[in-house]
C-alpha positions, 0 to 999 in steps of 0.5 A: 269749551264744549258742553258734555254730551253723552257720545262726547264725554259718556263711556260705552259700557256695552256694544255690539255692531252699530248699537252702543250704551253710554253711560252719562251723567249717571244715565244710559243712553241707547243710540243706533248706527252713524249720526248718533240715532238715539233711541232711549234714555235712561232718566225716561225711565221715572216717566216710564214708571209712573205710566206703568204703575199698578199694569203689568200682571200675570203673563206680559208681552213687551214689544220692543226691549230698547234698554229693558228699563220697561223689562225690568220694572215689568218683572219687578211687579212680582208678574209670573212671566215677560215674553219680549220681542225685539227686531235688533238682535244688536240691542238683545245682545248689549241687553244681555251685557248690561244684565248678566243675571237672566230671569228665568220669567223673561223669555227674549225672542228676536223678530218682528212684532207684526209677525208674533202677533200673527203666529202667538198661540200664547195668551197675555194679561197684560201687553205693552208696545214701545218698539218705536221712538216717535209718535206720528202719523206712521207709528199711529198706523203701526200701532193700530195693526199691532192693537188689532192683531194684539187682541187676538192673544189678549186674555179676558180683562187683559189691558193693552198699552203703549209707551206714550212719549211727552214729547208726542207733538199735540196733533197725535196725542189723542189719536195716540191714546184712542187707538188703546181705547176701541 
């Protein structure tokens, strides 16, 4: 008997290219290409709450749209507008299949988070980063060229934030947490 796993008994509810939602158990699964690379799932979303809790506030930027559960929670909290910016145009487009009804308040741009952070004129109360799907040593260094360069659009008393992963080794969980403290 084989024990159920999403890309085995899951359903695609949305596609395109090698980027595919399955829905699971009741739960969405975002993976990437051959090999079933996955990127997110949705039962991360209750732990995505609770580090997002009281945050988000006036004009946010999200770097990285994954299943646009951060999205979703972010616009919720009644915030005047969402720029998010993803590098996959495959994941905006099974975004945009799973959520037909478009927020006037969320603009989705595709490129790559280093080069808006560079050309932003726009300027941001509040900034959350989760465009990767590990912490280590190379997303700690990505972080920190992201935060510096995040600095420059942050308005006066604005907060800057990353999805933080429990599964984070413990070798990178203080560093990941300082690099939001400077």
């Amino acid at each position: 008997m084989t024990t159920p796993i999403y890309f085995t008994h899951g359903k695609i509810v949305a596609e395109s290219k090698n980027i595919k939602v399955y829905d699971f158990d009741n739960n969405l699964f975002l993976e990437k290409g051959p090999g079933h690379n996955l990127w997110i799932c949705g039962y991360e979303a209750e732990e995505l709450y609770s580090q997002l809790d009281g945050k988000p506030i006036g004009d946010c930027l999200e770097l990285g749209l994954g299943l646009g559960i951060a999205s979703k929670f972010i616009l919720s909290r009644g915030v005047d507008s969402l720029t998010t910016v993803e590098i996959n145009g495959d994941v905006i487009e099974v975004y945009s299949q799973l959520n037909p009804e478009k927020d006037e308040r969320h603009r989705i741009i595709e490129g790559s988070t280093i080069d808006y952070l560079r050309q932003a004129e726009e300027m941001y109360d509040f900034i959350f980063m989760d465009f990767y799907d590990v912490i280590d040593e190379d997303t700690l260094y990505e972080l920190d060229i992201c935060i510096n360069l995040s600095r420059n659009i942050l308005k006066k008393g604005g907060e800057i934030m990353g999805w933080f992963d429990p599964y984070t080794p413990e070798e990178f969980i203080d560093p990941f947490f300082e690099l939001f403290e400077k």
